[in-house]
Backbone atoms as SQL, in Angstrom:
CREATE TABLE atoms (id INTEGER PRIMARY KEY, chain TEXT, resi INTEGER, resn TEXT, atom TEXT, x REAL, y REAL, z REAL);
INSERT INTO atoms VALUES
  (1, 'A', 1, 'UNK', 'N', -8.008, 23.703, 5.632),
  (2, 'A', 1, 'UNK', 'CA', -7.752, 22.338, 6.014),
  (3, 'A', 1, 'UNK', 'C', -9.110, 21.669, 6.243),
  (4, 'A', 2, 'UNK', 'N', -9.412, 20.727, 5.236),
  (5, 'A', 2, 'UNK', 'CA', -10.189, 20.078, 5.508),
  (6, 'A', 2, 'UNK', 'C', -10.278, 18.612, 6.629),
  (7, 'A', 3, 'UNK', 'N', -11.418, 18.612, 7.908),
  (8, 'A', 3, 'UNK', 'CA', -11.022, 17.410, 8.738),
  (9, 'A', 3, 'UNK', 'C', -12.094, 16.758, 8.626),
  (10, 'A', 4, 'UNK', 'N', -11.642, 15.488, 8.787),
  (11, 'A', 4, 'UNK', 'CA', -12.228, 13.982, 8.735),
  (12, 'A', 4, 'UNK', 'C', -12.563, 13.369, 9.952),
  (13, 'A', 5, 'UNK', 'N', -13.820, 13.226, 11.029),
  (14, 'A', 5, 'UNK', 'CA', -13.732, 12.589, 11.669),
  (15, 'A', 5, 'UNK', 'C', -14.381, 11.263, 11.978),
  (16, 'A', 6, 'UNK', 'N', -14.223, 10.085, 12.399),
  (17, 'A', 6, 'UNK', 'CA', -14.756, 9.182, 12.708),
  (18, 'A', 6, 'UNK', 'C', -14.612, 8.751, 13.830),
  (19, 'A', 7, 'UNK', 'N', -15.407, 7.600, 13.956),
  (20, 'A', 7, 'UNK', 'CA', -15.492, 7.145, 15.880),
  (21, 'A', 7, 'UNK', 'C', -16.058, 5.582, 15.560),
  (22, 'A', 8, 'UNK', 'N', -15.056, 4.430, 16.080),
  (23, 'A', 8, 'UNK', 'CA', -15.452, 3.114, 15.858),
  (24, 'A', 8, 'UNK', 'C', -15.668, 3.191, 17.707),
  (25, 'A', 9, 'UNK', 'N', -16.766, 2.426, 17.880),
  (26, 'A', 9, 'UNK', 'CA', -16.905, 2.513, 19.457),
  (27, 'A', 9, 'UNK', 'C', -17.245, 3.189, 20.155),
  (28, 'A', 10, 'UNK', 'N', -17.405, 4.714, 19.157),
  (29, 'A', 10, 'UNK', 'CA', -17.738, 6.218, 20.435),
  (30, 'A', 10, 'UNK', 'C', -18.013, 7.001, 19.293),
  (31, 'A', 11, 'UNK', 'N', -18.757, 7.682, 20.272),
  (32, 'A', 11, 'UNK', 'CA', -19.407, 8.655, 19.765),
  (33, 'A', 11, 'UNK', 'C', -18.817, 10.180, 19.143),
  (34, 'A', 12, 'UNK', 'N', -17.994, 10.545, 18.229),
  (35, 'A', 12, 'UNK', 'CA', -17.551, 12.034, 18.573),
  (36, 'A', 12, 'UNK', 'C', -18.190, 13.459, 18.719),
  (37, 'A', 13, 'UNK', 'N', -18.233, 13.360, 19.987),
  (38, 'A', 13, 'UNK', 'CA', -18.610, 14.783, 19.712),
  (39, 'A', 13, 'UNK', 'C', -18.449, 16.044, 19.305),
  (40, 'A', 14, 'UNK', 'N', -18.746, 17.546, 20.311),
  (41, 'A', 14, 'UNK', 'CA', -18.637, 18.419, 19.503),
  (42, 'A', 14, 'UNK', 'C', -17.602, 19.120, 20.559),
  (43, 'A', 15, 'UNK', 'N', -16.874, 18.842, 21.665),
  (44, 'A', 15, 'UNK', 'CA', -16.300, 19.338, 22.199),
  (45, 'A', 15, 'UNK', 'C', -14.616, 18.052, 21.970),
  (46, 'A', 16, 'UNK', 'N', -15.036, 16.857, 21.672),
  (47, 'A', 16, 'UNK', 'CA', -14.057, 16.648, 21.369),
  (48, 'A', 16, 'UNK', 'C', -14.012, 16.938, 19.836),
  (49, 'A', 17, 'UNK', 'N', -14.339, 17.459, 18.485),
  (50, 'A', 17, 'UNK', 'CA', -13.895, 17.691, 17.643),
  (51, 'A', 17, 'UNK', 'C', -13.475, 19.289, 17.376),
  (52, 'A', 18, 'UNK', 'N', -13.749, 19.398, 18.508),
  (53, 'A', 18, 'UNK', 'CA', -12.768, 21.288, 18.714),
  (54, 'A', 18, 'UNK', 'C', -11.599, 20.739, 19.859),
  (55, 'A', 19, 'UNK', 'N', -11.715, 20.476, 20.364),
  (56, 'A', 19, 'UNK', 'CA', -10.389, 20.046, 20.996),
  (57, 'A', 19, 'UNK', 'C', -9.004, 19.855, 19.996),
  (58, 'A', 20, 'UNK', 'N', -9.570, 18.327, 19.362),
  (59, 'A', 20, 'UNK', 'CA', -8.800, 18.214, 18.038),
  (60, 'A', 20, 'UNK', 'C', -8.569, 19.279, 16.957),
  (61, 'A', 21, 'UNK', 'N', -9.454, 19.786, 17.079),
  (62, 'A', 21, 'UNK', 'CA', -9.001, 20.745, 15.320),
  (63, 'A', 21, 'UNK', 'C', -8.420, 21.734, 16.099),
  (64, 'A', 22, 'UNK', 'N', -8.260, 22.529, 17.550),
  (65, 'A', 22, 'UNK', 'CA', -7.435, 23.333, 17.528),
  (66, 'A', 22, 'UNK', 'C', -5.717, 22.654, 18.095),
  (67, 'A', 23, 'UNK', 'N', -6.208, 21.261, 18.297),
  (68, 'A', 23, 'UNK', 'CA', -4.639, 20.961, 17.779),
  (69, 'A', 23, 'UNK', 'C', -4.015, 20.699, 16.805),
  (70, 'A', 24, 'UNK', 'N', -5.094, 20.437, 16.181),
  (71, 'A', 24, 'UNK', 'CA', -4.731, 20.209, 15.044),
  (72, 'A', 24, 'UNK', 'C', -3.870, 21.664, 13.711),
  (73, 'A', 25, 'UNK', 'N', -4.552, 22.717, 14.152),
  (74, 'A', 25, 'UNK', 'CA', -4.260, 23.809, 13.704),
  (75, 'A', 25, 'UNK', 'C', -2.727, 24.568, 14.107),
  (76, 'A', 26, 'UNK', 'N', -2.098, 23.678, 14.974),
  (77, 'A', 26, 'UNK', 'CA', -0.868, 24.303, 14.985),
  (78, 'A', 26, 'UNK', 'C', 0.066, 23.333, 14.271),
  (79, 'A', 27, 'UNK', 'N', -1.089, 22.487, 13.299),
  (80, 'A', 27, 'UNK', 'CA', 0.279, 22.125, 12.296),
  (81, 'A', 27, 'UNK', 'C', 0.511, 23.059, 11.403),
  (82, 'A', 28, 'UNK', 'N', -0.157, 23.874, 11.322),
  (83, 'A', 28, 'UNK', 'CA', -0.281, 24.545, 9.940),
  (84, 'A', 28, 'UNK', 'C', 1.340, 25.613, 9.927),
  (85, 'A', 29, 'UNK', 'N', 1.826, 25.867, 11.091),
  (86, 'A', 29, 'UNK', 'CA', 3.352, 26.278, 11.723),
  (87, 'A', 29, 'UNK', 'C', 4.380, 25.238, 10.820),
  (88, 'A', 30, 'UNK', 'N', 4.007, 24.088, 10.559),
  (89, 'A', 30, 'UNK', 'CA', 5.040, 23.607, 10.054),
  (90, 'A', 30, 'UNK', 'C', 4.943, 22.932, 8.417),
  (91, 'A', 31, 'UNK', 'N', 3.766, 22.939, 8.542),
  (92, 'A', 31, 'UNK', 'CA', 3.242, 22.469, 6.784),
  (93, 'A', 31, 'UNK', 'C', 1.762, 24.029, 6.487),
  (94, 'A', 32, 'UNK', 'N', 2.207, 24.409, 5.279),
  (95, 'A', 32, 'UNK', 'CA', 1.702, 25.058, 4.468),
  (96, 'A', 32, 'UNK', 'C', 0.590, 24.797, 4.087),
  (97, 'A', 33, 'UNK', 'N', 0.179, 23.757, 3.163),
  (98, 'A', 33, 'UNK', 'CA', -0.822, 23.657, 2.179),
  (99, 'A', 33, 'UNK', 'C', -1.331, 22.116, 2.736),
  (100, 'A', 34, 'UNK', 'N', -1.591, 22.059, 3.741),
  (101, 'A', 34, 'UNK', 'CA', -2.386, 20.998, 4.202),
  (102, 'A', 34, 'UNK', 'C', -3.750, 20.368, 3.615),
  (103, 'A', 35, 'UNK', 'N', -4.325, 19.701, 3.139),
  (104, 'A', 35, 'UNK', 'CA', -5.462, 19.065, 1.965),
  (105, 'A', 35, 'UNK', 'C', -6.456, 18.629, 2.914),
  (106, 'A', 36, 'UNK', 'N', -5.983, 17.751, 3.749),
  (107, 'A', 36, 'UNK', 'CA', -7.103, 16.743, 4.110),
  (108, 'A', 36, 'UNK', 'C', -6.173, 15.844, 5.625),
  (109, 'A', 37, 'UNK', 'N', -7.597, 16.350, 6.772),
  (110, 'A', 37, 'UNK', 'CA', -6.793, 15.507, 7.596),
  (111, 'A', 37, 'UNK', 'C', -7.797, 14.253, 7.980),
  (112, 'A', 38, 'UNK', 'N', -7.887, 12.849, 7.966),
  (113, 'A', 38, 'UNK', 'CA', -8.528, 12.045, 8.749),
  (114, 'A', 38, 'UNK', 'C', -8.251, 11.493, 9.985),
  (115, 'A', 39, 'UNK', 'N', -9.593, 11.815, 10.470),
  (116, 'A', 39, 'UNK', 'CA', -8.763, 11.583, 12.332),
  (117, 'A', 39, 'UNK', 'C', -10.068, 10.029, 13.016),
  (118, 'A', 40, 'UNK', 'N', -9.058, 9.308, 13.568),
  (119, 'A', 40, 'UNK', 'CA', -10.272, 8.396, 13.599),
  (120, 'A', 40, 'UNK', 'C', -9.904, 7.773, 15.329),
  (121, 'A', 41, 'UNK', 'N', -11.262, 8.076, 15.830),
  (122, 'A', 41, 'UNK', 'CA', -10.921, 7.487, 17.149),
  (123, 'A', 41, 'UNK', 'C', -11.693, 6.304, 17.703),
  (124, 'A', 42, 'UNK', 'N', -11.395, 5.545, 18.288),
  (125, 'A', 42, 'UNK', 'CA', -11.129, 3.819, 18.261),
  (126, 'A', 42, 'UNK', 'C', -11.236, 3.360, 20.079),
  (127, 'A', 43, 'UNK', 'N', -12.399, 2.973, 20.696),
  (128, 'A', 43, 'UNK', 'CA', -12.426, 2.374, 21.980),
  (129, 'A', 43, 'UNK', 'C', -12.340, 1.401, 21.745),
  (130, 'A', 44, 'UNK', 'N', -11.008, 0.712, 22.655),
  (131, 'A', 44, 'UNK', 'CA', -11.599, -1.026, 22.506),
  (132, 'A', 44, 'UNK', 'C', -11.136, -1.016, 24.116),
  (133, 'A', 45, 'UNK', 'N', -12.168, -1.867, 24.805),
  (134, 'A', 45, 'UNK', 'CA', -12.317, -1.799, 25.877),
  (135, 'A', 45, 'UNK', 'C', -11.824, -0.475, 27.093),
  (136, 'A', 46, 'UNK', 'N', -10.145, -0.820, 27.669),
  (137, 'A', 46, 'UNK', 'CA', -10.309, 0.925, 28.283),
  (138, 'A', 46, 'UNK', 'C', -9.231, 1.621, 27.622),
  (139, 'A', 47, 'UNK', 'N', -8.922, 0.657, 26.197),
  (140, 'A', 47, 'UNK', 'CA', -7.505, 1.498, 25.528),
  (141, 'A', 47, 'UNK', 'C', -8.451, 2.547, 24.550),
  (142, 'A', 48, 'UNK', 'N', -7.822, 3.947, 24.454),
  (143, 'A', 48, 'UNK', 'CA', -8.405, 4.696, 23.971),
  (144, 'A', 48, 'UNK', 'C', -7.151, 5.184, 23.016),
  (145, 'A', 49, 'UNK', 'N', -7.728, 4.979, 21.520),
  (146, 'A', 49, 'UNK', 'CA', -6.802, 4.985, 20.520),
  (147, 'A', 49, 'UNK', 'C', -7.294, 6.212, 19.887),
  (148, 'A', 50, 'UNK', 'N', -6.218, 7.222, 19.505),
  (149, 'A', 50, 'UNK', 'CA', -6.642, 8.323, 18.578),
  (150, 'A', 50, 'UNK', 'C', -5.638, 8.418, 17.231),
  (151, 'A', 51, 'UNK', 'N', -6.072, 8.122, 16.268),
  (152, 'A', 51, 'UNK', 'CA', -4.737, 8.600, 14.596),
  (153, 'A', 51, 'UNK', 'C', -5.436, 9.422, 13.895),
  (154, 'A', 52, 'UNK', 'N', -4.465, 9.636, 13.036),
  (155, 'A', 52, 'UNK', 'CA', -4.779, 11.016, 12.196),
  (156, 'A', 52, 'UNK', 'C', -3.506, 10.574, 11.363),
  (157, 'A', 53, 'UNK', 'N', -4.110, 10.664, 9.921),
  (158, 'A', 53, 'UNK', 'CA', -3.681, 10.618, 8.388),
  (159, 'A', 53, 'UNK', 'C', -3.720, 12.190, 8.100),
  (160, 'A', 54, 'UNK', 'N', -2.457, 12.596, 7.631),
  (161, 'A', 54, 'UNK', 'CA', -2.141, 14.065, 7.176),
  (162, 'A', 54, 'UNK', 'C', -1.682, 14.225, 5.989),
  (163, 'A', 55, 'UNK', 'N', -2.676, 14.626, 5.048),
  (164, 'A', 55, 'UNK', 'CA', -1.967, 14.685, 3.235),
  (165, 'A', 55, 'UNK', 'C', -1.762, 15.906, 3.328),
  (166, 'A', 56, 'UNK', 'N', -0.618, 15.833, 2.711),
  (167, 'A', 56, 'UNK', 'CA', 0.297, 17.307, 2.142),
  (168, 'A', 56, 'UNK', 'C', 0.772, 16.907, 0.434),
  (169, 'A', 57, 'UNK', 'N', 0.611, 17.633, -0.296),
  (170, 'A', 57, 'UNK', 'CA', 0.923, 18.043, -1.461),
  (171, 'A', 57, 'UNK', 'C', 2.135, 16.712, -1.282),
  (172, 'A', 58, 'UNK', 'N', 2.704, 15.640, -2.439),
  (173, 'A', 58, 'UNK', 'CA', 3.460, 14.588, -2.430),
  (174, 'A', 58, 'UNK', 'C', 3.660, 13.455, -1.856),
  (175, 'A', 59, 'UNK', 'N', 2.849, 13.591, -0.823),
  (176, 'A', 59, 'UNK', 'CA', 3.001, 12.536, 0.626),
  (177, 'A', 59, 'UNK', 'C', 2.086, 12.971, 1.583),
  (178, 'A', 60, 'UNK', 'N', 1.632, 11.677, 2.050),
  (179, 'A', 60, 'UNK', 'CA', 1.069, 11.688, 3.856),
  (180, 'A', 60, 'UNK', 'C', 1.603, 11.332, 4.747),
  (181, 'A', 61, 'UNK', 'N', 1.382, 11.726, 6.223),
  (182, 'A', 61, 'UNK', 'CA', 1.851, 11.367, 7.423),
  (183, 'A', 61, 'UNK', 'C', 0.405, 10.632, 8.347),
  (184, 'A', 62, 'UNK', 'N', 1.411, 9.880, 9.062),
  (185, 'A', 62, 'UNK', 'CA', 0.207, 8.614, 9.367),
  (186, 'A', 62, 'UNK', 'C', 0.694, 9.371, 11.454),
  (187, 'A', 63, 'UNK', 'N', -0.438, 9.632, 12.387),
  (188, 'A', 63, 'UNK', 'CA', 0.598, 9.326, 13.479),
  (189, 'A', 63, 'UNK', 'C', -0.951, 8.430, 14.399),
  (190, 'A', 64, 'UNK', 'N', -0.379, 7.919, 15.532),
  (191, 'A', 64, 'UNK', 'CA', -1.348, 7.187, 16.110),
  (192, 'A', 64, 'UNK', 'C', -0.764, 7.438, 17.749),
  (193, 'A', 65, 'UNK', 'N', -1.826, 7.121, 18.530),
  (194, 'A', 65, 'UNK', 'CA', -1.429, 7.029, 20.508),
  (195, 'A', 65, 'UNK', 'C', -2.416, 6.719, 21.021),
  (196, 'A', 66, 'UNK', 'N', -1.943, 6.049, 21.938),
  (197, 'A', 66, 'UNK', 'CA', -3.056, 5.207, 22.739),
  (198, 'A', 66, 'UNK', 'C', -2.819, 5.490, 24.168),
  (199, 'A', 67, 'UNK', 'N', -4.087, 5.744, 24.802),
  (200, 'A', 67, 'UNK', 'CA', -3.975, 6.639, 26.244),
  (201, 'A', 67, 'UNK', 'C', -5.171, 6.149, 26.839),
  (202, 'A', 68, 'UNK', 'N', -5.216, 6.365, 28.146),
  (203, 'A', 68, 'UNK', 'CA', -6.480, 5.962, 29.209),
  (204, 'A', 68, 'UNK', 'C', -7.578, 6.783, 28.484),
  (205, 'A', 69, 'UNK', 'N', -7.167, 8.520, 28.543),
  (206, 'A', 69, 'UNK', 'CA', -7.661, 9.535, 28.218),
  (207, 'A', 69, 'UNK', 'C', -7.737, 9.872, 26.572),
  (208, 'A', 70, 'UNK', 'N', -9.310, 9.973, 26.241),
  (209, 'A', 70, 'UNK', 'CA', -9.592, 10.523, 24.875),
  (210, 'A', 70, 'UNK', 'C', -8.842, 12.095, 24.540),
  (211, 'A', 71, 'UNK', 'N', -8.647, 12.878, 25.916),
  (212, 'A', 71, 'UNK', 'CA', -8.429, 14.055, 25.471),
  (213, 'A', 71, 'UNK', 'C', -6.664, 14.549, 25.750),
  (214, 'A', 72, 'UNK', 'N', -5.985, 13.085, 25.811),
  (215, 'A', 72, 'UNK', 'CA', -4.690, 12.791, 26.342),
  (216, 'A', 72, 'UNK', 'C', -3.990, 12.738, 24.849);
């Protein structure tokens, strides 16, 4: 599984991009052949927005949440 990260507003680091990828890794329980994930996280003032685009073989899944907490 290849991951994608970006940061409009912040910085990502290296403890939040292991955070993410080992949640990210219990998708692999429900999809197989996972391609490419882009994960993009987004401060605008104290809303802290995190999404992630998930291609699988035919189709992607889009999901998004917005929390006080980056690691929420």
């Amino acid at each position: 599984m290849n991951i994608t990260f970006t940061g409009h507003q912040i910085d990502v680091t290296d403890a939040l991009k292991t955070f993410t990828t080992s949640k990210l890794q219990k998708l692999n329980r429900h999809f197989e052949r996972i391609k490419n994930v882009d994960v993009i996280f987004n401060v605008e003032k104290i809303r802290n927005i995190a999404e992630a685009t998930i291609y699988v073989p035919g189709e992607s899944i889009h999901a998004s949440s917005e929390s006080d907490d980056m690691y929420s």
